[in-house]
N, CA, C and O atoms as a GROMACS GRO file, in nm:
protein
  524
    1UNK      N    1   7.187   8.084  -2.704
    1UNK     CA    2   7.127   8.134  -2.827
    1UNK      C    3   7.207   8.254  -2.878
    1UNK      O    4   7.286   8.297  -2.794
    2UNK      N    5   7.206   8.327  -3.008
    2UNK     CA    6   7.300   8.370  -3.089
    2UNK      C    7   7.212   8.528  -3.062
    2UNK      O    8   7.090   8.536  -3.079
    3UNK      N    9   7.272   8.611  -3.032
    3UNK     CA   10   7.206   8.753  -3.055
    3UNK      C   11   7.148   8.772  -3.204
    3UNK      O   12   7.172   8.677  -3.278
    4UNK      N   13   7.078   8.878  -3.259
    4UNK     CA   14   6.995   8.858  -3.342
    4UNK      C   15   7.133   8.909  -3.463
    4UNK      O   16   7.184   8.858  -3.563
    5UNK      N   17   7.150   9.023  -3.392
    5UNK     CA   18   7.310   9.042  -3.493
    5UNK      C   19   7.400   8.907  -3.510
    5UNK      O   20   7.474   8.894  -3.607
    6UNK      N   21   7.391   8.831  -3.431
    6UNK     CA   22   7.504   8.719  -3.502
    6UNK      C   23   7.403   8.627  -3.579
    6UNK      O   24   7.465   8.537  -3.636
    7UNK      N   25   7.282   8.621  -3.596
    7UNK     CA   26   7.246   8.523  -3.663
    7UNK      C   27   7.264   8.574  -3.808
    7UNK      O   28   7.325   8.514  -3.896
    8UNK      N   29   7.188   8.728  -3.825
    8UNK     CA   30   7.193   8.806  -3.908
    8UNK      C   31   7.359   8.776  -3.984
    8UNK      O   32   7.360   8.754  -4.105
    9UNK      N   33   7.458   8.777  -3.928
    9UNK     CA   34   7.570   8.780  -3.983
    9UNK      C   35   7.619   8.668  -4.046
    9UNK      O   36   7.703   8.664  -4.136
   10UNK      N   37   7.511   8.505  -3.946
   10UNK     CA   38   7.599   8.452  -4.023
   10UNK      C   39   7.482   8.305  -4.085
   10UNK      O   40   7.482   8.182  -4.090
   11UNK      N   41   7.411   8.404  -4.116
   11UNK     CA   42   7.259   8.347  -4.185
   11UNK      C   43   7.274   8.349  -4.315
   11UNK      O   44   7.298   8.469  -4.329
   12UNK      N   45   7.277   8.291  -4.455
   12UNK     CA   46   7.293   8.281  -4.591
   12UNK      C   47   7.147   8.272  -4.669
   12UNK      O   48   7.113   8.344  -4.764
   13UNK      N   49   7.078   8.178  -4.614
   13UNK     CA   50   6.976   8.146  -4.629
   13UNK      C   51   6.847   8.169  -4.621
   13UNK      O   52   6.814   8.081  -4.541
   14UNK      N   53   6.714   8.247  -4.658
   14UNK     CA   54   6.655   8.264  -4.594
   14UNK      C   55   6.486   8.271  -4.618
   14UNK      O   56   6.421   8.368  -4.659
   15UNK      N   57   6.443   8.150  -4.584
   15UNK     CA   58   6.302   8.128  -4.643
   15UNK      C   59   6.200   8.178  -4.574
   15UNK      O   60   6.172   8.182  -4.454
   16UNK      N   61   6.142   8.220  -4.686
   16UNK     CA   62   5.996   8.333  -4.603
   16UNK      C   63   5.867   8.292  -4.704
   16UNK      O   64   5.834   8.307  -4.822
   17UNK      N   65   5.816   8.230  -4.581
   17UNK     CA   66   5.673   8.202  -4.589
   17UNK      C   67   5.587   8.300  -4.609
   17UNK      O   68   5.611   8.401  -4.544
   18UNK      N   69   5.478   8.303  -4.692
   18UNK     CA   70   5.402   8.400  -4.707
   18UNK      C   71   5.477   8.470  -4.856
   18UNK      O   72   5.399   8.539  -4.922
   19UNK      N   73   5.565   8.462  -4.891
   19UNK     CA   74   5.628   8.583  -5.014
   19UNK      C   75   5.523   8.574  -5.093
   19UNK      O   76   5.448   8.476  -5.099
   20UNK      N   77   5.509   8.723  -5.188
   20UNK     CA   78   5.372   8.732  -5.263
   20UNK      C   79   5.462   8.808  -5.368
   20UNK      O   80   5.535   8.900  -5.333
   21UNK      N   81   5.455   8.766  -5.487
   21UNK     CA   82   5.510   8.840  -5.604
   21UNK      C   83   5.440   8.999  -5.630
   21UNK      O   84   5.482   9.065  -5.725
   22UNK      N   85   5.341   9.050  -5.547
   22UNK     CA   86   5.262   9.153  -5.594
   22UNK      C   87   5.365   9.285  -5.510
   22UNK      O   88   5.354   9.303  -5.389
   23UNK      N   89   5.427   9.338  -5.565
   23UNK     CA   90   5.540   9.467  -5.573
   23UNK      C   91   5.526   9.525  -5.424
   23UNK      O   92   5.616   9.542  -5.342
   24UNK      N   93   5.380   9.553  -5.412
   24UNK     CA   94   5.344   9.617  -5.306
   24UNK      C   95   5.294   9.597  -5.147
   24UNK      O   96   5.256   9.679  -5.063
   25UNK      N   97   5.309   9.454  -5.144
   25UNK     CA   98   5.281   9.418  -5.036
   25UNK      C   99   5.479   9.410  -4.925
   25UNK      O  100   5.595   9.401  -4.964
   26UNK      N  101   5.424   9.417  -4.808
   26UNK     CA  102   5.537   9.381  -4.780
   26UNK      C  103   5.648   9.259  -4.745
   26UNK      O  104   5.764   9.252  -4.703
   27UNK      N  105   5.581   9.202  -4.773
   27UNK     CA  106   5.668   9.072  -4.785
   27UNK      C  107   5.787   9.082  -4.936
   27UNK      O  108   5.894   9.024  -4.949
   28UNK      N  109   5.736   9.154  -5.007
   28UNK     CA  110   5.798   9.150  -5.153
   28UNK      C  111   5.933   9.253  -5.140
   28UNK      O  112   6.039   9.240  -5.201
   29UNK      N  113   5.900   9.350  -5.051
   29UNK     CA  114   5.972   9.482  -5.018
   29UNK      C  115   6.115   9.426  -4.970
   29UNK      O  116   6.228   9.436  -5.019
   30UNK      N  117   6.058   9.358  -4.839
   30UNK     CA  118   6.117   9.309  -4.742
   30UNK      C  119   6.190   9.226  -4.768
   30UNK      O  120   6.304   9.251  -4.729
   31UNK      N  121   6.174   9.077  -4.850
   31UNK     CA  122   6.254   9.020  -4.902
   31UNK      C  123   6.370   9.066  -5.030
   31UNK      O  124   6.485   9.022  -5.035
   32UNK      N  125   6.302   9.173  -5.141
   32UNK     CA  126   6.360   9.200  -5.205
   32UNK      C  127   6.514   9.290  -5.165
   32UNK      O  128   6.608   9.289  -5.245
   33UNK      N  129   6.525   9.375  -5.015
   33UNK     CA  130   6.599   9.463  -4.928
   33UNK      C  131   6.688   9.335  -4.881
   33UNK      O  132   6.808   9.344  -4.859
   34UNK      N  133   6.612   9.210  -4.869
   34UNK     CA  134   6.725   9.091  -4.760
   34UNK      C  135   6.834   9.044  -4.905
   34UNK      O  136   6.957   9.037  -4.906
   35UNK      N  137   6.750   9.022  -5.001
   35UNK     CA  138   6.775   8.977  -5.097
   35UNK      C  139   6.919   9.069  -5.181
   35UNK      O  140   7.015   9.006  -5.226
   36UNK      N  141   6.908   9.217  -5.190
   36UNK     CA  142   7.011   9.288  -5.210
   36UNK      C  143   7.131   9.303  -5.109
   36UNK      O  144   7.245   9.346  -5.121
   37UNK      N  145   7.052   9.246  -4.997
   37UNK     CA  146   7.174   9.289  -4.901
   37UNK      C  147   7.251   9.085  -4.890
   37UNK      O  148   7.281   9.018  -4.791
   38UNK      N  149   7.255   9.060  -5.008
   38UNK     CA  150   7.357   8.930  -4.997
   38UNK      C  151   7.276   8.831  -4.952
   38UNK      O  152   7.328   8.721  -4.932
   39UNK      N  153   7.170   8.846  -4.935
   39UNK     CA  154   7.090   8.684  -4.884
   39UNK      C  155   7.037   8.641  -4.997
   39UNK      O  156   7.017   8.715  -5.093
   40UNK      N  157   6.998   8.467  -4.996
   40UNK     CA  158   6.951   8.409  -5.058
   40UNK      C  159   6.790   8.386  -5.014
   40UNK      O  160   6.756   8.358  -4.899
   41UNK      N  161   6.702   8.403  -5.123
   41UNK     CA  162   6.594   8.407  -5.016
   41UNK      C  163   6.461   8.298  -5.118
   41UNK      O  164   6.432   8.298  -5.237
   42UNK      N  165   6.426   8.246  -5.040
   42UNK     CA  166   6.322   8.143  -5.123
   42UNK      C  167   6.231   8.184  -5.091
   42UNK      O  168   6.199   8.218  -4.977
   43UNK      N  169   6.166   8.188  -5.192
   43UNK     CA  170   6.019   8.198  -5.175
   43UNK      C  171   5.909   8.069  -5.135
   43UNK      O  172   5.907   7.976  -5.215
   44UNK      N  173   5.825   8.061  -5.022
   44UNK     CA  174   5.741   7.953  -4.983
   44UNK      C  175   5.605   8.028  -5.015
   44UNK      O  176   5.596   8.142  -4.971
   45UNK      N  177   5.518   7.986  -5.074
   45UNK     CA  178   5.396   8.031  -5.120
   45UNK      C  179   5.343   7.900  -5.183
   45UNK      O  180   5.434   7.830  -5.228
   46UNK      N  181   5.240   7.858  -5.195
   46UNK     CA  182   5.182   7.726  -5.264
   46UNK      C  183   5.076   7.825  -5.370
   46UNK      O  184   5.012   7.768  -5.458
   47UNK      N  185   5.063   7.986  -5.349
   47UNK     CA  186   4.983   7.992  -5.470
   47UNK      C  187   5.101   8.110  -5.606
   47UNK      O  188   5.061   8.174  -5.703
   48UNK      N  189   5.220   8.096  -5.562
   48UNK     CA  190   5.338   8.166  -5.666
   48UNK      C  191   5.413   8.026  -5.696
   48UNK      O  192   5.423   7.926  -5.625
   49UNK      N  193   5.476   8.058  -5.862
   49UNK     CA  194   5.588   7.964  -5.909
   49UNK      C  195   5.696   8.043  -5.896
   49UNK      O  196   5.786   7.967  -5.859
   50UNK      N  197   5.734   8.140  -5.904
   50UNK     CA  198   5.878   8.241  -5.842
   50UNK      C  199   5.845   8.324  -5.846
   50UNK      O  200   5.746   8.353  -5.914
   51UNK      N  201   5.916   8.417  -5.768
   51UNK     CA  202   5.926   8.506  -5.701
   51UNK      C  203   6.086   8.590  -5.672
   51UNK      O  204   6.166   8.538  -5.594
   52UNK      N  205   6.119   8.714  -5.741
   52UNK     CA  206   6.256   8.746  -5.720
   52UNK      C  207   6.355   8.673  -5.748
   52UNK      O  208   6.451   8.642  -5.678
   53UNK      N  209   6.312   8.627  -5.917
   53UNK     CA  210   6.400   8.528  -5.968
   53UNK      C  211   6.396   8.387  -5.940
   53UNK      O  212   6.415   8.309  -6.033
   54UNK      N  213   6.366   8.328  -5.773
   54UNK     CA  214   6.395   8.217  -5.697
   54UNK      C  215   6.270   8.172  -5.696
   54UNK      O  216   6.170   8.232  -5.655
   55UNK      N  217   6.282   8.016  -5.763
   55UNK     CA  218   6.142   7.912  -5.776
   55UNK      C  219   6.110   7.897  -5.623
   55UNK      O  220   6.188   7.894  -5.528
   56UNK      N  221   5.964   7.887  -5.625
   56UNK     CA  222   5.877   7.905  -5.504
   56UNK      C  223   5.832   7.741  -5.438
   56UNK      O  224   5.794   7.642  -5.501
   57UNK      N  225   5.844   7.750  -5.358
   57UNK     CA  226   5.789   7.584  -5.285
   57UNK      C  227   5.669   7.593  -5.216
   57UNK      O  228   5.656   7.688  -5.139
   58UNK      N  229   5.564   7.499  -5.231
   58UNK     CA  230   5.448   7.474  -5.158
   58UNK      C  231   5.467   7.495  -5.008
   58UNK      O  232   5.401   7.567  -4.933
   59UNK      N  233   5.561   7.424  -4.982
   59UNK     CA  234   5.603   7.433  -4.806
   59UNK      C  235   5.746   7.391  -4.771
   59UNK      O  236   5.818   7.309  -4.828
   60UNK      N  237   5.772   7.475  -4.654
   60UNK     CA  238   5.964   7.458  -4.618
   60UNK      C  239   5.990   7.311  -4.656
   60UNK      O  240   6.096   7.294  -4.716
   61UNK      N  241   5.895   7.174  -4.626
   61UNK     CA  242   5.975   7.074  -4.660
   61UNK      C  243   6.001   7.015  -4.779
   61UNK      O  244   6.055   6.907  -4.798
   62UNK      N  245   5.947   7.114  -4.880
   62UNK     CA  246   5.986   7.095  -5.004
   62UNK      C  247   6.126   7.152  -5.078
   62UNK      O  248   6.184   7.109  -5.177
   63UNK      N  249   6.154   7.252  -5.001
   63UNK     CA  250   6.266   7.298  -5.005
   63UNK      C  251   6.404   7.208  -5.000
   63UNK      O  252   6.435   7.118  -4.922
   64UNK      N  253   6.479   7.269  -5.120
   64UNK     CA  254   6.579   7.103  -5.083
   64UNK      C  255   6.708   7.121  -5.086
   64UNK      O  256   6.792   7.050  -5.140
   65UNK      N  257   6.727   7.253  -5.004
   65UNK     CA  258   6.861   7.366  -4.932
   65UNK      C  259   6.767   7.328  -4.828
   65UNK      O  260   6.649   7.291  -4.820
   66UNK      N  261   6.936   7.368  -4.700
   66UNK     CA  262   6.946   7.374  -4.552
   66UNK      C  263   6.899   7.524  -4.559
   66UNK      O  264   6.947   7.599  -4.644
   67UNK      N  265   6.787   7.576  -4.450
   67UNK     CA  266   6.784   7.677  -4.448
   67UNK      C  267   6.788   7.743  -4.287
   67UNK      O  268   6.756   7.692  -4.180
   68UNK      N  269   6.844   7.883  -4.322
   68UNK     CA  270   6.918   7.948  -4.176
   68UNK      C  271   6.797   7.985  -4.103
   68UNK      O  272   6.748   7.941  -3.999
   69UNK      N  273   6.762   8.081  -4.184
   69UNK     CA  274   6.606   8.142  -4.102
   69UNK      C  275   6.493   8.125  -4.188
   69UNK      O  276   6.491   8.116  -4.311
   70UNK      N  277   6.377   8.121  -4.083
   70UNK     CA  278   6.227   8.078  -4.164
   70UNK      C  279   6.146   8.230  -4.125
   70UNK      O  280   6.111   8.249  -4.008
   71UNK      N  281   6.124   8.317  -4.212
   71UNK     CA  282   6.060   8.456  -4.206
   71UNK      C  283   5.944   8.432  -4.248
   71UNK      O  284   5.922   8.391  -4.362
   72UNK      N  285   5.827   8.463  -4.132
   72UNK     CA  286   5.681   8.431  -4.155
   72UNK      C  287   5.588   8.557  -4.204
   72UNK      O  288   5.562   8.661  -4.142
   73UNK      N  289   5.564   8.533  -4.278
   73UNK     CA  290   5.449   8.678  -4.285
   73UNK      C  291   5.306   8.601  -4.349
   73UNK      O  292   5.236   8.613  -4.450
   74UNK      N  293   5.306   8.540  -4.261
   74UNK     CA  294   5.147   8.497  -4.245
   74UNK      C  295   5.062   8.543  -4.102
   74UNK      O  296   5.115   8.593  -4.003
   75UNK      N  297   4.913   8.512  -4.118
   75UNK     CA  298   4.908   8.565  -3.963
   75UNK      C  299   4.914   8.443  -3.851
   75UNK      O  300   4.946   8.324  -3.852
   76UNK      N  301   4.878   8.515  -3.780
   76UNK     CA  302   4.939   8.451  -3.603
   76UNK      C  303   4.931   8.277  -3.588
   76UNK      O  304   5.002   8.194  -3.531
   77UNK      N  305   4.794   8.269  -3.679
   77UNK     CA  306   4.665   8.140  -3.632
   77UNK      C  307   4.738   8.006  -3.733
   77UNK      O  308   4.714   7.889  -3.703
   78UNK      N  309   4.812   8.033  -3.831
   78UNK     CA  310   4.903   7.982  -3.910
   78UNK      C  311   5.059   7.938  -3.878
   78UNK      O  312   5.126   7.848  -3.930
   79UNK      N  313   5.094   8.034  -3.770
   79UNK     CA  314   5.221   7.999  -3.705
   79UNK      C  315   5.250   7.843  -3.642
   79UNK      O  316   5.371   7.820  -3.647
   80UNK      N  317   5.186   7.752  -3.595
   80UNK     CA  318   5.252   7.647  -3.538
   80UNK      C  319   5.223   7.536  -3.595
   80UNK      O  320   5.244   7.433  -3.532
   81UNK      N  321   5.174   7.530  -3.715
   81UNK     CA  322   5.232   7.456  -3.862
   81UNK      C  323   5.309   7.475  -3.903
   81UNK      O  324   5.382   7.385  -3.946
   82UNK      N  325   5.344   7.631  -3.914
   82UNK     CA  326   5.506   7.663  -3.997
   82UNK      C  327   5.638   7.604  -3.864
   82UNK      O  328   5.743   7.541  -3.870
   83UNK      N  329   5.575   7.651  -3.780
   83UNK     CA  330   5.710   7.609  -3.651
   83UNK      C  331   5.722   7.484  -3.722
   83UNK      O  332   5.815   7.461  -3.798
   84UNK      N  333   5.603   7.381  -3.690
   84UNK     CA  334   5.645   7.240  -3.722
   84UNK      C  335   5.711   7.224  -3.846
   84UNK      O  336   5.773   7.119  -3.867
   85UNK      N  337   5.708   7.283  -3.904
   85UNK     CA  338   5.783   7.246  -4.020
   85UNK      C  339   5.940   7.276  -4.019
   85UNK      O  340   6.040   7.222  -4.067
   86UNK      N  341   5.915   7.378  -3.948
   86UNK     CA  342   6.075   7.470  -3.941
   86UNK      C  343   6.166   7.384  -3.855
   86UNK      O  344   6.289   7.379  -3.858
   87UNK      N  345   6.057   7.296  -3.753
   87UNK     CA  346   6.161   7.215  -3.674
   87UNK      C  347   6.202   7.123  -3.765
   87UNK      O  348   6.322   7.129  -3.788
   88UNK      N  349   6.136   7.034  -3.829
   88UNK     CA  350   6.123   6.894  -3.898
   88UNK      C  351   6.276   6.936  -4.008
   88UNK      O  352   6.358   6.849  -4.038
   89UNK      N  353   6.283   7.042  -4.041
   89UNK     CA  354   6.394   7.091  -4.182
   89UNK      C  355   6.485   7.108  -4.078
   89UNK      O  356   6.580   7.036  -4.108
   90UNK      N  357   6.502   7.147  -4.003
   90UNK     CA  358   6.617   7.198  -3.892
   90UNK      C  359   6.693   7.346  -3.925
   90UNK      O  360   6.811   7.376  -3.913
   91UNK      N  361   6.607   7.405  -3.959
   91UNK     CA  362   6.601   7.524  -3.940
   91UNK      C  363   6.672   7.631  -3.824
   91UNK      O  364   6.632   7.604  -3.711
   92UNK      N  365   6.759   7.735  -3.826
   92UNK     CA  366   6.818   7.776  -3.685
   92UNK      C  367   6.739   7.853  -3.619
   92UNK      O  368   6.743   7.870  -3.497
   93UNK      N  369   6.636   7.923  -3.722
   93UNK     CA  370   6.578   8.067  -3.680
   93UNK      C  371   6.428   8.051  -3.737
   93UNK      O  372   6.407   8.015  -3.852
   94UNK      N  373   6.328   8.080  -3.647
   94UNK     CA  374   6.178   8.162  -3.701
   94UNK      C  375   6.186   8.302  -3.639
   94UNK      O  376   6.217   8.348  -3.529
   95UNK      N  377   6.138   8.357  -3.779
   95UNK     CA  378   6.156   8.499  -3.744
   95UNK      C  379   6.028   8.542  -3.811
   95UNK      O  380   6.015   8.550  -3.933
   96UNK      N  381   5.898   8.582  -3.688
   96UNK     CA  382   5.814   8.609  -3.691
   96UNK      C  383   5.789   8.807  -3.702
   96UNK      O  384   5.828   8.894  -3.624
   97UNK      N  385   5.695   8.824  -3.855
   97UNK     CA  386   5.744   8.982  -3.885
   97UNK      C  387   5.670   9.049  -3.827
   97UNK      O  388   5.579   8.978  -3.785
   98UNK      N  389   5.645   9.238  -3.777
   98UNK     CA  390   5.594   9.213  -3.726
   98UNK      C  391   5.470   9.220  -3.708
   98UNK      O  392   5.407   9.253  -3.809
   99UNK      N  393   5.383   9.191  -3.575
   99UNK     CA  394   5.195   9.176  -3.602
   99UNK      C  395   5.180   9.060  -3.586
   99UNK      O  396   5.064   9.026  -3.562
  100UNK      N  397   5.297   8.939  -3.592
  100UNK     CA  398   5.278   8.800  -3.616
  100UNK      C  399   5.323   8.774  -3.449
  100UNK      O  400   5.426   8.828  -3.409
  101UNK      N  401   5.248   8.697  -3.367
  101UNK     CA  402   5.303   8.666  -3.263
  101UNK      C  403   5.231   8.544  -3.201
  101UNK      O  404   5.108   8.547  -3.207
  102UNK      N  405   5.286   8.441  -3.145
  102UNK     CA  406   5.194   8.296  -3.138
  102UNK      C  407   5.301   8.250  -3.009
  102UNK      O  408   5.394   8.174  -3.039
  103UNK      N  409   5.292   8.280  -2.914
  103UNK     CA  410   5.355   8.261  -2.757
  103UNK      C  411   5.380   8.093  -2.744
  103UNK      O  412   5.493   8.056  -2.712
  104UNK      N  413   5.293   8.008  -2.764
  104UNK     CA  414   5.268   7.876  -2.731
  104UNK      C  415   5.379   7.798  -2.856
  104UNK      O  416   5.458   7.708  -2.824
  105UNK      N  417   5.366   7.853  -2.997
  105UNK     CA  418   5.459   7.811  -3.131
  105UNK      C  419   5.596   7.884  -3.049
  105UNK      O  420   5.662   7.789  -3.008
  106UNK      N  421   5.641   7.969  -3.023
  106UNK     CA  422   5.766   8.045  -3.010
  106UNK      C  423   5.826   7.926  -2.896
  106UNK      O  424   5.943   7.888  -2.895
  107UNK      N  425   5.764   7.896  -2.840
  107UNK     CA  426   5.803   7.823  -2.694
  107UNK      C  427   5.837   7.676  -2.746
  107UNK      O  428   5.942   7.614  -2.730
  108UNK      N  429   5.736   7.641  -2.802
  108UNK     CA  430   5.816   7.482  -2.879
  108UNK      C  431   5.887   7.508  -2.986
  108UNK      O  432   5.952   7.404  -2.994
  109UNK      N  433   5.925   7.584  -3.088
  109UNK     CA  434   6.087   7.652  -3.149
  109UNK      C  435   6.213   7.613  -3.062
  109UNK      O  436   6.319   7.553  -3.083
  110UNK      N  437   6.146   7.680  -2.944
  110UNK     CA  438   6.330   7.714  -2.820
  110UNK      C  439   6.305   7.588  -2.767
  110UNK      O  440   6.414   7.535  -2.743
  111UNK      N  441   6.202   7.508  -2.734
  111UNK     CA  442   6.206   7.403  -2.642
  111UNK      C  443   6.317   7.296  -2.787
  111UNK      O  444   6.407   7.222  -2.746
  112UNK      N  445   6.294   7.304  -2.908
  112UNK     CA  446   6.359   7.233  -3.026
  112UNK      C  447   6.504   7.260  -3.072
  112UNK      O  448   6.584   7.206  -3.149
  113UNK      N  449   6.505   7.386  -2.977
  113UNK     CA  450   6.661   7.452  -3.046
  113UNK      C  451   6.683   7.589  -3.135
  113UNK      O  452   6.792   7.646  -3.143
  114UNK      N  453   6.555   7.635  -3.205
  114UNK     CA  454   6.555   7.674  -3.274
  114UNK      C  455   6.575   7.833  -3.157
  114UNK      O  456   6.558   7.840  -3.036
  115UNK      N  457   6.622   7.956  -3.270
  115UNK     CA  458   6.635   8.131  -3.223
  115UNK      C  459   6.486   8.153  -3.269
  115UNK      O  460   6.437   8.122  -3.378
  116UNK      N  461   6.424   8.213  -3.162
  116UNK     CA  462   6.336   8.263  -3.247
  116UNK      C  463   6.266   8.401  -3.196
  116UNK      O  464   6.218   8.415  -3.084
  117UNK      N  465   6.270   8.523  -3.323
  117UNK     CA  466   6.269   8.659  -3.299
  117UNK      C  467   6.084   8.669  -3.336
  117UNK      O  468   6.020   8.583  -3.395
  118UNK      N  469   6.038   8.779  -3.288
  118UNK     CA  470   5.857   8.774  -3.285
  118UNK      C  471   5.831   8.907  -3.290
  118UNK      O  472   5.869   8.971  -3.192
  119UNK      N  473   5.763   8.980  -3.397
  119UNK     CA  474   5.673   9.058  -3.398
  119UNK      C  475   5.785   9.183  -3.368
  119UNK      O  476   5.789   9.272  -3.283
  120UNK      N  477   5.882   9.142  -3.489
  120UNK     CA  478   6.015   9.251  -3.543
  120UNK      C  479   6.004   9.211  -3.640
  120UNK      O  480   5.942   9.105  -3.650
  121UNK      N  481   6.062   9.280  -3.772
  121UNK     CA  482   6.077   9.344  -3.922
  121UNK      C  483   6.221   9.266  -3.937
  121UNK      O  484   6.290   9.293  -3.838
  122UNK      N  485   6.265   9.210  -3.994
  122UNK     CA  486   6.386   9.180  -4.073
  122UNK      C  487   6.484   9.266  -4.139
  122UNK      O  488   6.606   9.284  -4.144
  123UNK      N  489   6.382   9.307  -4.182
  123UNK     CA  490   6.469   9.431  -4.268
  123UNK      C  491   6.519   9.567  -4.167
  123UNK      O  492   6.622   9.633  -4.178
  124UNK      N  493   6.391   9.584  -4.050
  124UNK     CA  494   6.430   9.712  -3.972
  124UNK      C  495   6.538   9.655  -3.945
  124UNK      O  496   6.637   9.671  -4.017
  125UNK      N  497   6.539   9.561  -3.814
  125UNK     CA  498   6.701   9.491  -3.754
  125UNK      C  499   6.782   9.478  -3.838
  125UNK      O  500   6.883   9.537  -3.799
  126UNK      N  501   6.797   9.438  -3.923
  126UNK     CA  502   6.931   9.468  -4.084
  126UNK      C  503   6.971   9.586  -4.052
  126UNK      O  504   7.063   9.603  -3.971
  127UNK      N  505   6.896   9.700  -4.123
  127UNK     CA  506   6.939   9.782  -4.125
  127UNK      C  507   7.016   9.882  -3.995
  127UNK      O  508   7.110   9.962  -4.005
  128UNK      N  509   6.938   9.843  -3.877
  128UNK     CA  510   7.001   9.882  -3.737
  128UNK      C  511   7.139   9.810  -3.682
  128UNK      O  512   7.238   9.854  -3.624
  129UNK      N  513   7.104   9.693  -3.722
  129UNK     CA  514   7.220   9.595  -3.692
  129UNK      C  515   7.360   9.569  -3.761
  129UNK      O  516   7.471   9.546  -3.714
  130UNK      N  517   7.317   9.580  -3.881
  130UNK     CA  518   7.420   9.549  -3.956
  130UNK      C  519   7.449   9.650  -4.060
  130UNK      O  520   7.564   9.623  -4.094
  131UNK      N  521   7.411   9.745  -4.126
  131UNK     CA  522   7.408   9.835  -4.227
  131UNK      C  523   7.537   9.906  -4.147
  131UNK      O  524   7.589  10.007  -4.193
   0.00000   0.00000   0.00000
């Protein structure tokens, strides 16, 4: 598996479940920081039509780009629907933000192939990692 710095480096892509167009939450923050720092970032929400410019999808398998990492900011009890999905797209990375943590979903990710980081910030590790 890829240290979190090499995924970070060589990740383009990056769909986050949960994005909420409302300024102040953090999902909006957070993506908007991935989003300046050179990522492409989709928005997955079934109740937004875009978000940070980029049209929004009901769910990852509507998405119709390969995507690098799947960034969850939903809570915990929601996580191993999104795994399943993240496997089914072939996805490299769930990257659970943090507060979000689901032990039993993280374990069938790695048992599938997938990296998967839990109950860390995206944006903190960016900025530690790569800034």
């Amino acid at each position: 598996m890829p240290s979190v710095l090499e995924l970070l480096r060589t990740s383009r892509i990056i769909a986050v479940v949960g994005l909420s167009s409302k300024r102040w939450r953090p999902s909006f923050g957070v993506s908007e920081y991935m989003q300046r720092a050179g990522y492409r970032i989709i928005p997955v929400n079934p109740g937004e039509t875009e978000v940070l410019g980029e049209r929004s999808y009901s769910g990852l398998e509507q998405v119709p780009e390969k995507v690098d990492i799947v960034d969850v900011f939903r809570r915990s009890e929601f996580v191993p629907e999104i795994v399943e999905q993240a496997i089914r797209i072939g996805a490299r990375a769930v990257w659970l933000q943090e507060g979000v943590v689901h032990e039993e979903a993280a374990a069938k990710a790695r048992a599938a192939g997938l990296m998967v980081v839990m109950d860390r910030c995206i944006l903190k590790e960016h900025r530690k990692l790569v800034d």
